[in-house]
PDB file of N, CA, C, O and CB in Angstrom:
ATOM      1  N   UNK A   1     114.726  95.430 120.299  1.00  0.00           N
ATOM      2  CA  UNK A   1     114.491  95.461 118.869  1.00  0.00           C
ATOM      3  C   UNK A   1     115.705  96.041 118.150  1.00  0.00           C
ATOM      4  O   UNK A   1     116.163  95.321 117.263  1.00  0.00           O
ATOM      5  CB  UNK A   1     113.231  96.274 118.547  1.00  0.00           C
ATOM      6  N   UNK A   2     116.353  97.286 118.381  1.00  0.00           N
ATOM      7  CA  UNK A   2     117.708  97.883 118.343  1.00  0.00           C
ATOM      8  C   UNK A   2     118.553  97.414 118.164  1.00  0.00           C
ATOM      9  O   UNK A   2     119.407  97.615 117.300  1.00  0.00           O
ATOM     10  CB  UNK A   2     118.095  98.353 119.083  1.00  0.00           C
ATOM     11  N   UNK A   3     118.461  96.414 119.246  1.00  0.00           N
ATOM     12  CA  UNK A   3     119.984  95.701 119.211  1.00  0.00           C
ATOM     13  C   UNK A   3     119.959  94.293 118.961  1.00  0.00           C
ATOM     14  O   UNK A   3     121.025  93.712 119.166  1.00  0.00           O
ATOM     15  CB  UNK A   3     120.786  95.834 120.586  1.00  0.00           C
ATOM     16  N   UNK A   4     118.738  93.433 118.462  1.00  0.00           N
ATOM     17  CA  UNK A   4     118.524  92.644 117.483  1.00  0.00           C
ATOM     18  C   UNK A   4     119.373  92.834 116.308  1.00  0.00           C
ATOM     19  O   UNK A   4     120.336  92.196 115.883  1.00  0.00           O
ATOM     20  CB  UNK A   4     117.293  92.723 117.196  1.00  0.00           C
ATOM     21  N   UNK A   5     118.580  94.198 115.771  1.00  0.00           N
ATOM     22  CA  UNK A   5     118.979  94.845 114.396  1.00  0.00           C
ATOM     23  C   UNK A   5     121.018  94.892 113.909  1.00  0.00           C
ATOM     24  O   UNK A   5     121.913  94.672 113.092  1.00  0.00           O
ATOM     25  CB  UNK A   5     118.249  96.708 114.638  1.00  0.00           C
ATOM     26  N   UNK A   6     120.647  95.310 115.070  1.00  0.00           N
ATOM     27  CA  UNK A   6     122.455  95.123 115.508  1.00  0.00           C
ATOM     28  C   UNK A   6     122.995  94.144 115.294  1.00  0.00           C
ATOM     29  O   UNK A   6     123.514  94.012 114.186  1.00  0.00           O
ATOM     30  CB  UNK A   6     122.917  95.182 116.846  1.00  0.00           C
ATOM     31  N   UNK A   7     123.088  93.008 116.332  1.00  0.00           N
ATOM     32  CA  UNK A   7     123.042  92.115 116.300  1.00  0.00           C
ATOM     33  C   UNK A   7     123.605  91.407 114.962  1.00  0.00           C
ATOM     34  O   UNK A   7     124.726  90.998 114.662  1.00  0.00           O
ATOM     35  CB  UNK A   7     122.028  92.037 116.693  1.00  0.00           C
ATOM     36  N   UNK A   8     121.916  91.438 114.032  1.00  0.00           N
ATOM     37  CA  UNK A   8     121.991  90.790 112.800  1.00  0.00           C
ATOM     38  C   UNK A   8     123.053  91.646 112.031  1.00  0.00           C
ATOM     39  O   UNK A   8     123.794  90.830 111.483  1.00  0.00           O
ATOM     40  CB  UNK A   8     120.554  90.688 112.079  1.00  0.00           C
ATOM     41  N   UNK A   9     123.396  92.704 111.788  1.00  0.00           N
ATOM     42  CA  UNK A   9     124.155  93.575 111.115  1.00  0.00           C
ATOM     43  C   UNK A   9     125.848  92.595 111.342  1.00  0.00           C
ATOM     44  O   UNK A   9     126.562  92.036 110.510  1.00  0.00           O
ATOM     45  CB  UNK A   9     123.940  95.363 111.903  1.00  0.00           C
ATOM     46  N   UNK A  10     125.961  92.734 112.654  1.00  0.00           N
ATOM     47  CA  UNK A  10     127.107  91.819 113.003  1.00  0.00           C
ATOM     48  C   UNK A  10     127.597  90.439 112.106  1.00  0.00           C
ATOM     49  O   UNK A  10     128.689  90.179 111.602  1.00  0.00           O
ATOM     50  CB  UNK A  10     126.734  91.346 114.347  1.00  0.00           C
ATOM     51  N   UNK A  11     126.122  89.558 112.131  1.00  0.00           N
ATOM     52  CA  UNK A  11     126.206  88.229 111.477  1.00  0.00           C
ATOM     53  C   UNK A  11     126.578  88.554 110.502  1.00  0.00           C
ATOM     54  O   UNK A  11     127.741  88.305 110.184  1.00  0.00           O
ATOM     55  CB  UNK A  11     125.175  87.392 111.330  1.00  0.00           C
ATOM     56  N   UNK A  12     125.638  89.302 109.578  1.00  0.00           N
ATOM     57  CA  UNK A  12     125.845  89.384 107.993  1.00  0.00           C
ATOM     58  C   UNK A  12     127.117  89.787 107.834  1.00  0.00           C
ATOM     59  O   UNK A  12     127.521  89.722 106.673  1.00  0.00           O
ATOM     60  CB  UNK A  12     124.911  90.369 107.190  1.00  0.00           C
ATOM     61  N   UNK A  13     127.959  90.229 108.732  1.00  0.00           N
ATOM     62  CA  UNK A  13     129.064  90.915 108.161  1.00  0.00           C
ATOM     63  C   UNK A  13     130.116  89.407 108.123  1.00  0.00           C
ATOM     64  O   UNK A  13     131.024  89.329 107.296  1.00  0.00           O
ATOM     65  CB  UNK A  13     129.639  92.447 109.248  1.00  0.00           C
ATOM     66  N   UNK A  14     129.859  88.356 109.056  1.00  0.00           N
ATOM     67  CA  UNK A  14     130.859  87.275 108.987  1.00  0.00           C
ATOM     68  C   UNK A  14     130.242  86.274 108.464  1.00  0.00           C
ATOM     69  O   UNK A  14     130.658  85.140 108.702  1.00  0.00           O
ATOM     70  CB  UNK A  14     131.473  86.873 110.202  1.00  0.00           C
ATOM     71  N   UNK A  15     129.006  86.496 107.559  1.00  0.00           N
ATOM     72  CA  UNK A  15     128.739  85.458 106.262  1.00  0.00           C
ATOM     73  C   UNK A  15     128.500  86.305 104.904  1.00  0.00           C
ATOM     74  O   UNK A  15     128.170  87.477 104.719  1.00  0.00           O
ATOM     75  CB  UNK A  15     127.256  84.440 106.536  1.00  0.00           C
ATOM     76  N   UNK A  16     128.808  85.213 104.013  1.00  0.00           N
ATOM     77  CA  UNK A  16     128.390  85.253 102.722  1.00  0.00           C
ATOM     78  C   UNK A  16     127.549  84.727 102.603  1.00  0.00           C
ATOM     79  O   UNK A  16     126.943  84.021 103.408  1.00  0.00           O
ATOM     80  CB  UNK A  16     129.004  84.957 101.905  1.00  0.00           C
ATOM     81  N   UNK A  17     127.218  85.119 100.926  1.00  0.00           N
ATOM     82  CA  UNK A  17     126.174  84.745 100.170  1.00  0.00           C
ATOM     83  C   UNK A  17     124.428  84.524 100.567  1.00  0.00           C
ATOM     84  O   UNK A  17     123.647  85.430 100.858  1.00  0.00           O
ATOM     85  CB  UNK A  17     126.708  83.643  99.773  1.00  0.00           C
ATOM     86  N   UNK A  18     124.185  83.371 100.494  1.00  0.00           N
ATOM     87  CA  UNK A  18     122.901  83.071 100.466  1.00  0.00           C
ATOM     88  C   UNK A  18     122.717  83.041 102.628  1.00  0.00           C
ATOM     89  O   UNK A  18     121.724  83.299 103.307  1.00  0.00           O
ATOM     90  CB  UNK A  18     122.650  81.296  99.290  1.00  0.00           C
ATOM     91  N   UNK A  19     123.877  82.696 102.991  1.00  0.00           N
ATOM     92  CA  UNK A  19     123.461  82.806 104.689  1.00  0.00           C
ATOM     93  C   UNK A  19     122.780  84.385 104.955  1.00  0.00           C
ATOM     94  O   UNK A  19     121.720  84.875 105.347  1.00  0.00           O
ATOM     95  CB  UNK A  19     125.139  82.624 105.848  1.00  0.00           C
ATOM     96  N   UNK A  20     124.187  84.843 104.448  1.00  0.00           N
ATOM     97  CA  UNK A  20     124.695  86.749 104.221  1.00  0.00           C
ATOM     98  C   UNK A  20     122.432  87.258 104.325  1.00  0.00           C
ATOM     99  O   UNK A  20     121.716  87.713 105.218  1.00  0.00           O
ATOM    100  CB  UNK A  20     126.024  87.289 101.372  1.00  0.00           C
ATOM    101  N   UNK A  21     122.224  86.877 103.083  1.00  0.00           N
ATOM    102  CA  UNK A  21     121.004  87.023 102.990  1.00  0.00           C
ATOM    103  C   UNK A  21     119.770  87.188 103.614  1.00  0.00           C
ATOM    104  O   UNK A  21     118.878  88.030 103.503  1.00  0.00           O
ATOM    105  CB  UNK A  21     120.915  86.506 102.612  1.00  0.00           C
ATOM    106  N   UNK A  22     119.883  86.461 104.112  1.00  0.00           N
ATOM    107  CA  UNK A  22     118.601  85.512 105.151  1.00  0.00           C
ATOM    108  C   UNK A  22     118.539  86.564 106.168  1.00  0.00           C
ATOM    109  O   UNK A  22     117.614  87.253 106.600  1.00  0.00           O
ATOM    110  CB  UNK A  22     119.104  83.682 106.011  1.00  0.00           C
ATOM    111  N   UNK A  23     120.558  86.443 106.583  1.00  0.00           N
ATOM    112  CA  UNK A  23     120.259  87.482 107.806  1.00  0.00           C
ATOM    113  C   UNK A  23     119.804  88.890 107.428  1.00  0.00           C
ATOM    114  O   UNK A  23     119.149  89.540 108.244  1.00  0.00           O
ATOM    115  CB  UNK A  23     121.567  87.701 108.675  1.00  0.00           C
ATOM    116  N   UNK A  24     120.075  89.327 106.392  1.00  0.00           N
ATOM    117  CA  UNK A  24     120.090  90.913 106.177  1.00  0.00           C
ATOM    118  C   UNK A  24     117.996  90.724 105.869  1.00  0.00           C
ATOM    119  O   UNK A  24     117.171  91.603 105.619  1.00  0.00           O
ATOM    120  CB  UNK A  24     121.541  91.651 104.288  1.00  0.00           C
ATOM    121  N   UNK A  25     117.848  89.476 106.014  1.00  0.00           N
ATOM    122  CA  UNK A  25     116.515  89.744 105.145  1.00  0.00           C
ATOM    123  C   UNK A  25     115.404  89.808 106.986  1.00  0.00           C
ATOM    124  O   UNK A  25     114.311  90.167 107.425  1.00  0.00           O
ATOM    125  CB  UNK A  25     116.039  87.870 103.533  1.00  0.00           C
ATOM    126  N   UNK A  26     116.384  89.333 107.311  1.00  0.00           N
ATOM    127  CA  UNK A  26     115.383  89.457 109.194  1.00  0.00           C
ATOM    128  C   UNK A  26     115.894  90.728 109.554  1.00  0.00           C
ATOM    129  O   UNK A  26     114.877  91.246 110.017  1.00  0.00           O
ATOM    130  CB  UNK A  26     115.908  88.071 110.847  1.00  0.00           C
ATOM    131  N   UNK A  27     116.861  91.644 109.658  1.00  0.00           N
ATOM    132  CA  UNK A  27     117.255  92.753 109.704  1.00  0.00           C
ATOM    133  C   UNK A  27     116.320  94.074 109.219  1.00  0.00           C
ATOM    134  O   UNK A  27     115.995  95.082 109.848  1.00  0.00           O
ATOM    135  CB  UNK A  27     118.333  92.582 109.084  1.00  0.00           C
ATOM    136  N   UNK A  28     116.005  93.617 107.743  1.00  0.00           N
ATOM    137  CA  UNK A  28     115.108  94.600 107.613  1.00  0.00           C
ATOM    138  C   UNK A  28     113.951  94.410 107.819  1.00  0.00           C
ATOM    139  O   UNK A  28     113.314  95.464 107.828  1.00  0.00           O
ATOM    140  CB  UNK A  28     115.120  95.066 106.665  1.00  0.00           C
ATOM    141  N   UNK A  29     113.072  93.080 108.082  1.00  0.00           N
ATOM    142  CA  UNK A  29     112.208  93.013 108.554  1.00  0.00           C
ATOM    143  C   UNK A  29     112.315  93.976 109.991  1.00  0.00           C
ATOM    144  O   UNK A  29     111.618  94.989 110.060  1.00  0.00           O
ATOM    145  CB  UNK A  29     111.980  91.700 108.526  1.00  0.00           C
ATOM    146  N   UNK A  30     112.888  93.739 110.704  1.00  0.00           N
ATOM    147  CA  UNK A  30     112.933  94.107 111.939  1.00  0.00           C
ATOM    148  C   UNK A  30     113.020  95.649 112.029  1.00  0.00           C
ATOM    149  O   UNK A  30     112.559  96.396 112.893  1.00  0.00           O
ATOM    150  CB  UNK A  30     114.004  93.422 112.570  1.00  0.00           C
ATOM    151  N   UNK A  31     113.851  95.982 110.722  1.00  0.00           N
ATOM    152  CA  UNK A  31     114.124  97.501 110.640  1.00  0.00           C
ATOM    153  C   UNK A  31     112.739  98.047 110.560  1.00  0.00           C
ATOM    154  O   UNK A  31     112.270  98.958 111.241  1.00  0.00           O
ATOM    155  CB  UNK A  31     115.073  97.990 109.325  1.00  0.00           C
ATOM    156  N   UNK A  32     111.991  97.153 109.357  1.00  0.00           N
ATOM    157  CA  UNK A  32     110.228  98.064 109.102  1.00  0.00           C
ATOM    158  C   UNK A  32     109.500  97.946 109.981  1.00  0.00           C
ATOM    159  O   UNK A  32     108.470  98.615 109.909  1.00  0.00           O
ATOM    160  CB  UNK A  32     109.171  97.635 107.975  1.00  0.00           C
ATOM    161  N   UNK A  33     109.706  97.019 111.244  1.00  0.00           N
ATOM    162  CA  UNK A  33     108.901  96.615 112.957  1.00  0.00           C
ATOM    163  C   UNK A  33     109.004  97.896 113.462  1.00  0.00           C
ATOM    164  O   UNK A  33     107.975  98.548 113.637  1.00  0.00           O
ATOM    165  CB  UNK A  33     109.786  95.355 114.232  1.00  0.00           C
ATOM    166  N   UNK A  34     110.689  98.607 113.868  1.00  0.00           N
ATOM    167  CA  UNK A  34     110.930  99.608 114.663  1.00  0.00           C
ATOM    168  C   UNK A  34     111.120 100.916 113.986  1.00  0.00           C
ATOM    169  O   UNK A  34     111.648 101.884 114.533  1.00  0.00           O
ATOM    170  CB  UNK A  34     111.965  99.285 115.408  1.00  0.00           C
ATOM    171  N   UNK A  35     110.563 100.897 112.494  1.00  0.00           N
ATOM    172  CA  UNK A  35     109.515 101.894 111.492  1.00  0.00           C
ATOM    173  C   UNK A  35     108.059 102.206 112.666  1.00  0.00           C
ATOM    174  O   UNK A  35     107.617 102.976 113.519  1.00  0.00           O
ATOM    175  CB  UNK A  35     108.843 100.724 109.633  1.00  0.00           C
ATOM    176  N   UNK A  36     107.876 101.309 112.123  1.00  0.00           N
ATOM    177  CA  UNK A  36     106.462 101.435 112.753  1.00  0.00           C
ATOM    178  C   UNK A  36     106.230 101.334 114.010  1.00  0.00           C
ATOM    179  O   UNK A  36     105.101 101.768 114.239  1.00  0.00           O
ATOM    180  CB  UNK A  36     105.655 100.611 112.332  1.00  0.00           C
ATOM    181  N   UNK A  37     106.825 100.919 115.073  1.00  0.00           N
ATOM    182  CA  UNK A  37     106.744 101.245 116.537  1.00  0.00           C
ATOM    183  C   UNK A  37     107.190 103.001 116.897  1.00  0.00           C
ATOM    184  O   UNK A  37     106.734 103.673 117.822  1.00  0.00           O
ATOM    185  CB  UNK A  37     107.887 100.084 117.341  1.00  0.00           C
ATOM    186  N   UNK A  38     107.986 103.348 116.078  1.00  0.00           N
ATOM    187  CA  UNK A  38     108.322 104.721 116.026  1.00  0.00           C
ATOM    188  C   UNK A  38     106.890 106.209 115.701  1.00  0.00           C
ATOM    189  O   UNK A  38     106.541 107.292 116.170  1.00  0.00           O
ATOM    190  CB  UNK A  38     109.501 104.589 114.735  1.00  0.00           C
ATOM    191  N   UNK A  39     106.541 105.265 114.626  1.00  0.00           N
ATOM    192  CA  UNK A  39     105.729 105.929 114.002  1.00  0.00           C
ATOM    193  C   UNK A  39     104.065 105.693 114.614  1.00  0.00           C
ATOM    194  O   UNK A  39     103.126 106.234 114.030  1.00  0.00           O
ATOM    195  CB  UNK A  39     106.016 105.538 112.561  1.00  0.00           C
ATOM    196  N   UNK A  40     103.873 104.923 115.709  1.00  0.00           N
ATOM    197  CA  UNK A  40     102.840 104.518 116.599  1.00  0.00           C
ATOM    198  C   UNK A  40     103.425 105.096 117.491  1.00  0.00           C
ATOM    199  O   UNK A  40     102.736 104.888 118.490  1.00  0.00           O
ATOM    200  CB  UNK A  40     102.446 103.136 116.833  1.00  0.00           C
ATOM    201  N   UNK A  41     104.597 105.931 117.874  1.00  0.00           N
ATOM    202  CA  UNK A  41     104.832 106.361 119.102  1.00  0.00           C
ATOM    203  C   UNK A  41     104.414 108.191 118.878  1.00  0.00           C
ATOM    204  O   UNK A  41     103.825 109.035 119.553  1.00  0.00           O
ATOM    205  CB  UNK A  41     106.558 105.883 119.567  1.00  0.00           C
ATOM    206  N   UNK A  42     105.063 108.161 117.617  1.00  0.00           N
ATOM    207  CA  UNK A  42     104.334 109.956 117.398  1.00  0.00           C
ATOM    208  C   UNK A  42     102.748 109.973 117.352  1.00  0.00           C
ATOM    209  O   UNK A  42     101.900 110.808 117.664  1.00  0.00           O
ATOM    210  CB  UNK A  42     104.824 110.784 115.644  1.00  0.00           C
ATOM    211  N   UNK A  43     102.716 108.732 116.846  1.00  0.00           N
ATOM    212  CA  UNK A  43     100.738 108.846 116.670  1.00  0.00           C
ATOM    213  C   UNK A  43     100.044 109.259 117.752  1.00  0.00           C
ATOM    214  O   UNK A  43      99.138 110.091 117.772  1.00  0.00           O
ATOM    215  CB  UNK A  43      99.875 107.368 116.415  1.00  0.00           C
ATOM    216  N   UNK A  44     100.606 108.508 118.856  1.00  0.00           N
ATOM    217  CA  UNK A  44     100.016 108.393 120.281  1.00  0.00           C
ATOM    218  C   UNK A  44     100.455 109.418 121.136  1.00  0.00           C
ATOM    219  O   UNK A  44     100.161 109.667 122.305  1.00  0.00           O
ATOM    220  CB  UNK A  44     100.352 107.114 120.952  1.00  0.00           C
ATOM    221  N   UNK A  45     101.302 110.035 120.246  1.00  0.00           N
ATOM    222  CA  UNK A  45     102.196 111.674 120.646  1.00  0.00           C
ATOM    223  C   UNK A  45     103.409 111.425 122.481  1.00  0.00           C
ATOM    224  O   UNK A  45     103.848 112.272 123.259  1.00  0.00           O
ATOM    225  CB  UNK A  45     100.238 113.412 121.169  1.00  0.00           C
ATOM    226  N   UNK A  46     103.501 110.196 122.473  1.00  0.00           N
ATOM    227  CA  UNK A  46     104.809 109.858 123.216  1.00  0.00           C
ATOM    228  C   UNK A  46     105.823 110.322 123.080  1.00  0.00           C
ATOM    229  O   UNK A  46     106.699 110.470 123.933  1.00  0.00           O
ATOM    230  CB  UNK A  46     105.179 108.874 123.158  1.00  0.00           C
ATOM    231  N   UNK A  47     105.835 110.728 121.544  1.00  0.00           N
ATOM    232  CA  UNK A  47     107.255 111.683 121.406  1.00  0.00           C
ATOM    233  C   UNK A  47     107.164 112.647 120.442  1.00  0.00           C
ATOM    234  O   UNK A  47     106.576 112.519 119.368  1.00  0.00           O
ATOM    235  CB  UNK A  47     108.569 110.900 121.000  1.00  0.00           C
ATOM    236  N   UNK A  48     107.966 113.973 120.976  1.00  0.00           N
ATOM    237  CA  UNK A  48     107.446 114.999 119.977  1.00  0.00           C
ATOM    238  C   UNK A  48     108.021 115.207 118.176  1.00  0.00           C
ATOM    239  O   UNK A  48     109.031 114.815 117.593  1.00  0.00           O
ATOM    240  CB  UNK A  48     107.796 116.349 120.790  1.00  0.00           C
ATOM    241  N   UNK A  49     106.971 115.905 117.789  1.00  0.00           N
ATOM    242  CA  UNK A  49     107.792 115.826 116.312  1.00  0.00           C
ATOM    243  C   UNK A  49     109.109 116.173 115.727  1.00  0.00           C
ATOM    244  O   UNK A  49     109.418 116.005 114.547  1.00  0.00           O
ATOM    245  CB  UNK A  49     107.221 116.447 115.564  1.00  0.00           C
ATOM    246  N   UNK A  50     109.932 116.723 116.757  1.00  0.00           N
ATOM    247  CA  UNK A  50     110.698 116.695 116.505  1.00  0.00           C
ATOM    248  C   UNK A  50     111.864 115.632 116.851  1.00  0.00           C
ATOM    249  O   UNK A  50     112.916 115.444 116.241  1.00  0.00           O
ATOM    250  CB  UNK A  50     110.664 117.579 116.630  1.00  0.00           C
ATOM    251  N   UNK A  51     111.448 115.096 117.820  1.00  0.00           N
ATOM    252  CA  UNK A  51     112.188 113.852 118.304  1.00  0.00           C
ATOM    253  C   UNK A  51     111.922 112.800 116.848  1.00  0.00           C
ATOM    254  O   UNK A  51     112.983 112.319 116.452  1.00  0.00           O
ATOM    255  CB  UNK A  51     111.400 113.163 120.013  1.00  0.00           C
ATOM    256  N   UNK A  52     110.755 112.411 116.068  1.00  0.00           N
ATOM    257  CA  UNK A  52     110.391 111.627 115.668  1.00  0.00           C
ATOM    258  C   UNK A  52     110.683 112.104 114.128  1.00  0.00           C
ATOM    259  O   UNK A  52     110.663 111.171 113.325  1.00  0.00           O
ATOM    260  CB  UNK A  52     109.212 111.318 116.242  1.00  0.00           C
ATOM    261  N   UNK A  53     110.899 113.153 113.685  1.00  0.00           N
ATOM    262  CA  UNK A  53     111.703 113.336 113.005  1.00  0.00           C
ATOM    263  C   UNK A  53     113.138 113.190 112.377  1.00  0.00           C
ATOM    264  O   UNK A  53     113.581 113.314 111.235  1.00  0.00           O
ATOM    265  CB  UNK A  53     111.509 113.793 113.181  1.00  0.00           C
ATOM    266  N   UNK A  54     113.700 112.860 113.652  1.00  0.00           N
ATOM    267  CA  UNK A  54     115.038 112.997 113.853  1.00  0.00           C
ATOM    268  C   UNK A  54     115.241 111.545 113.655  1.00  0.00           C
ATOM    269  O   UNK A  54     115.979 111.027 112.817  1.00  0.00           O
ATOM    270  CB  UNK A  54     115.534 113.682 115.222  1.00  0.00           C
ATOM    271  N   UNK A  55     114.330 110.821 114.723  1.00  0.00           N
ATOM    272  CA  UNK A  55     114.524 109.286 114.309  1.00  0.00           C
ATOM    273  C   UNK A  55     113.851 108.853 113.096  1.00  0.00           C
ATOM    274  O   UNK A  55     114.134 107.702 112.763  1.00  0.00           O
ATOM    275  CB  UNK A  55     114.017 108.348 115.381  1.00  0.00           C
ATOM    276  N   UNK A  56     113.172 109.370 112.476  1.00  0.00           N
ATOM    277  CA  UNK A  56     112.217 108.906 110.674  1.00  0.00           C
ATOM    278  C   UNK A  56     113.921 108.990 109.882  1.00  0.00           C
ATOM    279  O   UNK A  56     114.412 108.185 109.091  1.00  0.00           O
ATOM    280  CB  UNK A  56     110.452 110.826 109.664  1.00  0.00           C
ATOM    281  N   UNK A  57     114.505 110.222 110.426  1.00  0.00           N
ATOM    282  CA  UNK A  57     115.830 110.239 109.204  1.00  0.00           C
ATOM    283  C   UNK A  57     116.825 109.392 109.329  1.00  0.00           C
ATOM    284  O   UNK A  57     117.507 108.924 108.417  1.00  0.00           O
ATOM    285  CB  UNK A  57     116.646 111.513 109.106  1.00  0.00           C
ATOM    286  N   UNK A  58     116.931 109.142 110.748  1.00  0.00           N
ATOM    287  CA  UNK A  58     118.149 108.193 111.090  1.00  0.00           C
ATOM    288  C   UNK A  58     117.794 106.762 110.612  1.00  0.00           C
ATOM    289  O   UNK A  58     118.603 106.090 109.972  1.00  0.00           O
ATOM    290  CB  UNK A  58     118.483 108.159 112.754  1.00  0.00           C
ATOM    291  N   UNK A  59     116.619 106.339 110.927  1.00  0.00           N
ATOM    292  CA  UNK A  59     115.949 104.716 109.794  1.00  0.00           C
ATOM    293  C   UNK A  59     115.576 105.222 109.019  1.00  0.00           C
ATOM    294  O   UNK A  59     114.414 105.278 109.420  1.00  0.00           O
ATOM    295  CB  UNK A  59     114.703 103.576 110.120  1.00  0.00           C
ATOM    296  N   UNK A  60     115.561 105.785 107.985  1.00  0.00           N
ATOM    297  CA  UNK A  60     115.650 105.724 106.276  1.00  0.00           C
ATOM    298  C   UNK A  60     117.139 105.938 105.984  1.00  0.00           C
ATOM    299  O   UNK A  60     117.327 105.659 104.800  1.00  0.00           O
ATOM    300  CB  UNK A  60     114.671 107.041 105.399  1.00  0.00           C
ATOM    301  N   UNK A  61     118.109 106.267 106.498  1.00  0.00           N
ATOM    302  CA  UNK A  61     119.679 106.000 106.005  1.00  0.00           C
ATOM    303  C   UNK A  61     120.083 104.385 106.387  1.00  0.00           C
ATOM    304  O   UNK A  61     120.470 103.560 105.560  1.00  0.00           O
ATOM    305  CB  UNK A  61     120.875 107.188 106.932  1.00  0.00           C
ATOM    306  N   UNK A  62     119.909 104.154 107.766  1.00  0.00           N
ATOM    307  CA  UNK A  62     119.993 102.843 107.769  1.00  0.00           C
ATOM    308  C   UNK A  62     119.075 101.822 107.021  1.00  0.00           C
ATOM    309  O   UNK A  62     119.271 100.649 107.338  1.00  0.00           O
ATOM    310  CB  UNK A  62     119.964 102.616 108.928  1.00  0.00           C
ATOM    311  N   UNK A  63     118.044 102.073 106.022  1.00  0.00           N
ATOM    312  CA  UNK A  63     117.000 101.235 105.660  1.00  0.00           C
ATOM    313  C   UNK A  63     118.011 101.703 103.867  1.00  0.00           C
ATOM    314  O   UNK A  63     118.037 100.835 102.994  1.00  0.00           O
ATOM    315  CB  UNK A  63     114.885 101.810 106.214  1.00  0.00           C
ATOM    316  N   UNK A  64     118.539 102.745 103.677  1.00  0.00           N
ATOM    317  CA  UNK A  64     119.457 103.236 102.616  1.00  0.00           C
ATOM    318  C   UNK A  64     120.244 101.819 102.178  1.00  0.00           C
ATOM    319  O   UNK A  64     120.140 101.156 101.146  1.00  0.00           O
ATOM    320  CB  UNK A  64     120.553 104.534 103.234  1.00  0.00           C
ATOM    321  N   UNK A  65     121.313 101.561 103.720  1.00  0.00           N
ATOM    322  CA  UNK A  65     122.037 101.610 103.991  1.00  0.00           C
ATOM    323  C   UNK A  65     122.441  99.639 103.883  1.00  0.00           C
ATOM    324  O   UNK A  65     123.369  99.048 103.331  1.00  0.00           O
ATOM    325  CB  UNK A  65     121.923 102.594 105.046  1.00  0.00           C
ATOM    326  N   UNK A  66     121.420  99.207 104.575  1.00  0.00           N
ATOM    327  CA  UNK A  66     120.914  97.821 104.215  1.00  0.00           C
ATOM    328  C   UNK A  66     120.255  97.465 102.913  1.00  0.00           C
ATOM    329  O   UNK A  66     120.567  96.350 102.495  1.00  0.00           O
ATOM    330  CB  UNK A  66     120.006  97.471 105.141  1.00  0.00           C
ATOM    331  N   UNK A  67     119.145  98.379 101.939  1.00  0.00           N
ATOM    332  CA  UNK A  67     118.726  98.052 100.870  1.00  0.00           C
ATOM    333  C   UNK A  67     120.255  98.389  99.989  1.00  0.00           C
ATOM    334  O   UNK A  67     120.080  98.435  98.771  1.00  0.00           O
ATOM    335  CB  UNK A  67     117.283  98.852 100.531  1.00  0.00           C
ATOM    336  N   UNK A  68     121.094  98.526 100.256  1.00  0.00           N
ATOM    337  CA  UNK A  68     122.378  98.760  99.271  1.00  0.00           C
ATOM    338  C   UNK A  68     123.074  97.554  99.313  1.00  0.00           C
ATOM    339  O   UNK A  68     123.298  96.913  98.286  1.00  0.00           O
ATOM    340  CB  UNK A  68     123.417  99.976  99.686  1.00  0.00           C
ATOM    341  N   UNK A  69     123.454  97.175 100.478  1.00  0.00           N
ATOM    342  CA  UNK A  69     124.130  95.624 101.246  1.00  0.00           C
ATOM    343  C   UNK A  69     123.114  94.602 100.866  1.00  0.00           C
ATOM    344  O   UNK A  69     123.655  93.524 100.622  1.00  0.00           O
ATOM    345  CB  UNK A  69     124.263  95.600 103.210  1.00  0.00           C
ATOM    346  N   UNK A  70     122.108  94.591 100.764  1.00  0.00           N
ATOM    347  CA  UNK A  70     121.276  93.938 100.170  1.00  0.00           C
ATOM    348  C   UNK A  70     121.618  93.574  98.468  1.00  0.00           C
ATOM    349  O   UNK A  70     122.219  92.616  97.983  1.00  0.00           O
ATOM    350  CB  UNK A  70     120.096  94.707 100.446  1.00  0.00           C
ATOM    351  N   UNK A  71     121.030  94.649  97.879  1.00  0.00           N
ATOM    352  CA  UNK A  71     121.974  94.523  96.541  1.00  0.00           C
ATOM    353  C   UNK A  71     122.870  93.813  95.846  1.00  0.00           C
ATOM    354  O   UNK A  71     122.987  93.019  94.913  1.00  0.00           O
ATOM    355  CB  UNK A  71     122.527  95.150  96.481  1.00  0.00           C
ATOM    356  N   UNK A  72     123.678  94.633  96.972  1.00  0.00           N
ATOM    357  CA  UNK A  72     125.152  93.733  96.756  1.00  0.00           C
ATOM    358  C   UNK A  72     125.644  92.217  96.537  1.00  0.00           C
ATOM    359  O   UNK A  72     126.321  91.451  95.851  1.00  0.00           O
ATOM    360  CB  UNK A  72     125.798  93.914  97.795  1.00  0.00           C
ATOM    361  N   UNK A  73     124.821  92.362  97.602  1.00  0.00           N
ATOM    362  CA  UNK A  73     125.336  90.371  98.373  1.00  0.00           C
ATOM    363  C   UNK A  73     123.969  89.654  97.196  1.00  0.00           C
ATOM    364  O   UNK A  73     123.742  88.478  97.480  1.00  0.00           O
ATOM    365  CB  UNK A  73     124.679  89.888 101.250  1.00  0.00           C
ATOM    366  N   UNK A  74     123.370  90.027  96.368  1.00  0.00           N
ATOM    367  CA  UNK A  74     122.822  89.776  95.442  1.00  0.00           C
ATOM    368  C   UNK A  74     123.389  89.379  94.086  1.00  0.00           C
ATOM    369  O   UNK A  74     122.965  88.590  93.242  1.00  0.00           O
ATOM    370  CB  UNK A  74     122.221  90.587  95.439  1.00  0.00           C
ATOM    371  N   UNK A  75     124.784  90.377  94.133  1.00  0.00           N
ATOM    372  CA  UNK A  75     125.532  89.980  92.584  1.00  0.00           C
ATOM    373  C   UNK A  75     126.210  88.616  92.652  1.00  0.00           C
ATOM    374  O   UNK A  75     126.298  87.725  91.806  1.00  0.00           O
ATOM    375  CB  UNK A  75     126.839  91.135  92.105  1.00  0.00           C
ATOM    376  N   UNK A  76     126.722  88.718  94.061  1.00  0.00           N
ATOM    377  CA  UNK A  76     127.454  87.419  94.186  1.00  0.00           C
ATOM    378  C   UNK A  76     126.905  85.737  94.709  1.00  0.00           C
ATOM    379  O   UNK A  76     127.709  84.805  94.732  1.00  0.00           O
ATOM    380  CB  UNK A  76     128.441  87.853  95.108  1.00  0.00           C
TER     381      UNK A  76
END
């Protein structure tokens, strides 16, 4: 799922516009998938709160980080 995300990050970076898009738009889909596999993993207490903390902050900068690149590739 990770390195999907990846992956797509890669594409978008060697297209524009409306391609640019599409990909960043499966990206964050995928980003809000491994939201919530994260957040079903503290539920089920697989990982402790502080582990799951640590990863809640690290995907909301990258979810920052893409809703900005998102934006962007919007003006043009």
């Amino acid at each position: 799922m990770s390195l999907d995300l990846i992956i797509n990050f890669y594409q978008a970076n060697h297209h524009n516009g409306r391609k640019r898009l599409e990909i960043l738009d499966k990206a964050d889909l995928k980003l809000k998938v491994l939201n919530m596999l994260v957040r079903a993993l503290h539920d089920l207490e697989d990982i402790n709160n502080k582990k799951y903390l640590r990863l809640e902050a690290r995907l909301k900068e990258i979810g920052r980080m893409l809703g900005g690149w998102i934006k962007e590739t919007h003006k043009f």
